[in-house]
C-alpha positions in Angstrom: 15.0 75.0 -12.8 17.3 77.0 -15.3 21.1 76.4 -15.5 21.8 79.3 -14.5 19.7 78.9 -11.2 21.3 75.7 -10.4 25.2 77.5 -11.2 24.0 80.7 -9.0 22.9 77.7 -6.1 25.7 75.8 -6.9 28.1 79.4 -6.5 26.3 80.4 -3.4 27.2 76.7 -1.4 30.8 76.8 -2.9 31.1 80.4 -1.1 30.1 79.2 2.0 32.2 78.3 4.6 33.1 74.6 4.6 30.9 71.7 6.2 29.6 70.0 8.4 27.6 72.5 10.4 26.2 71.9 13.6 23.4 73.5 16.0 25.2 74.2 19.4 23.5 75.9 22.8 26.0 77.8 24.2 23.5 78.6 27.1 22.9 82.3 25.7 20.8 80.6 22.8 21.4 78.8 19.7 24.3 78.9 17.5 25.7 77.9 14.2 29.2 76.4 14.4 31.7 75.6 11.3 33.7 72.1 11.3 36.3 74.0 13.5 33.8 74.6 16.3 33.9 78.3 15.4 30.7 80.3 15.9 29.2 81.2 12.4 26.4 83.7 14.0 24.2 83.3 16.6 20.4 82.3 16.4 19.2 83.7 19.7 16.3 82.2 21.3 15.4 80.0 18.1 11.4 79.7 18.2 11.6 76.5 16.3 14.6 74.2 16.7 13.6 72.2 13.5 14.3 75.6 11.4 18.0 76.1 12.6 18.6 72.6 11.9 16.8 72.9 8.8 19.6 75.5 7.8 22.6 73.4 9.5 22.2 70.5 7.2 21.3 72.5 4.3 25.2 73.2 4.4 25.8 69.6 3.2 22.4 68.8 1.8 22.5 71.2 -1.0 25.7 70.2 -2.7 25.0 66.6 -2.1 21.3 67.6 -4.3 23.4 69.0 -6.6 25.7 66.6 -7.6 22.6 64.0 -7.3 20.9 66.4 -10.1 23.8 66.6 -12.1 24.0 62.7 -12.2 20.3 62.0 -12.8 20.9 64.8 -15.8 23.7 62.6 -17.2 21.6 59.1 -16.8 18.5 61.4 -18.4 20.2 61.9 -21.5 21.9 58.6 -22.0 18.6 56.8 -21.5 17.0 59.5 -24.1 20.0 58.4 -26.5 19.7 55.0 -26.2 15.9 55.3 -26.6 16.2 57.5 -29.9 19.1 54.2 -30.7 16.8 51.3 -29.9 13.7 53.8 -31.9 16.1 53.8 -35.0 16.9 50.2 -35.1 18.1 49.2 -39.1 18.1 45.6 -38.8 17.0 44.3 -42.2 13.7 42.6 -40.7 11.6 45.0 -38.8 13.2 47.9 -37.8 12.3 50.4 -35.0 11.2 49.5 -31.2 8.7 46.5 -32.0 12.0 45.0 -34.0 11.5 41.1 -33.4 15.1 40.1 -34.0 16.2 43.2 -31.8 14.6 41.8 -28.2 16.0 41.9 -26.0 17.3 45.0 -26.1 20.5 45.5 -28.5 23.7 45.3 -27.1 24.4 48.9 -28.8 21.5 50.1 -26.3 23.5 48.6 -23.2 26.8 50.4 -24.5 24.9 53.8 -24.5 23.3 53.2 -21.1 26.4 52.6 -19.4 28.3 55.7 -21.2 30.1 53.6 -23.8 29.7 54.3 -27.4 27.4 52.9 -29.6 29.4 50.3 -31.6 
């Protein structure tokens, strides 16, 4: 998925009205209601129960996939930096990922992993 797909998701769910959602049966059918109990719209006579609560949770479940995205994104690249660190290893014996004076992995390489710098 592009960035901009993920900002025009990310746009859509910070334009809609706040969470949590929930399915109510007002005894005229199905309904969406906000956090205030307010009626969103109506679903009718919902064939399928498990497709209005599909869109009820999607309320919170989308931002929460976001922001669970956006961390895996962050943990992606400092795992790909301390790779291309531990991969361009200059100690003076070996050198490089098979270093034997380099296992376990360099301290340098836990700095980067946790977000620290590399010194």
């Amino acid at each position: 998925m592009s960035p901009a797909e993920l900002a025009a998701i990310g746009a859509r769910a910070a334009a809609a009205t706040p969470g949590p959602w929930r399915l109510s049966d007002g005894g005229w059918g199905e309904y969406v209601q906000d956090a205030d109990g307010h009626a969103l719209w109506t679903l009718g006579r919902t064939p399928r129960v498990e497709d209005a609560e599909f869109v009820v949770h999607a309320r919170a479940d989308v931002p929460a996939l976001l922001d669970e995205l956006a961390r895996l994104e962050l943990e992606a690249a400092a795992l790909r930096r301390a790779v291309e660190l531990l991969c361009a290893c200059a100690c003076e014996v070996d050198g490089g990922l098979d270093c034997r004076n380099c296992e376990p992995v360099p301290a340098m390489v836990w700095r980067a992993l946790a977000g620290g710098g590399t010194r």
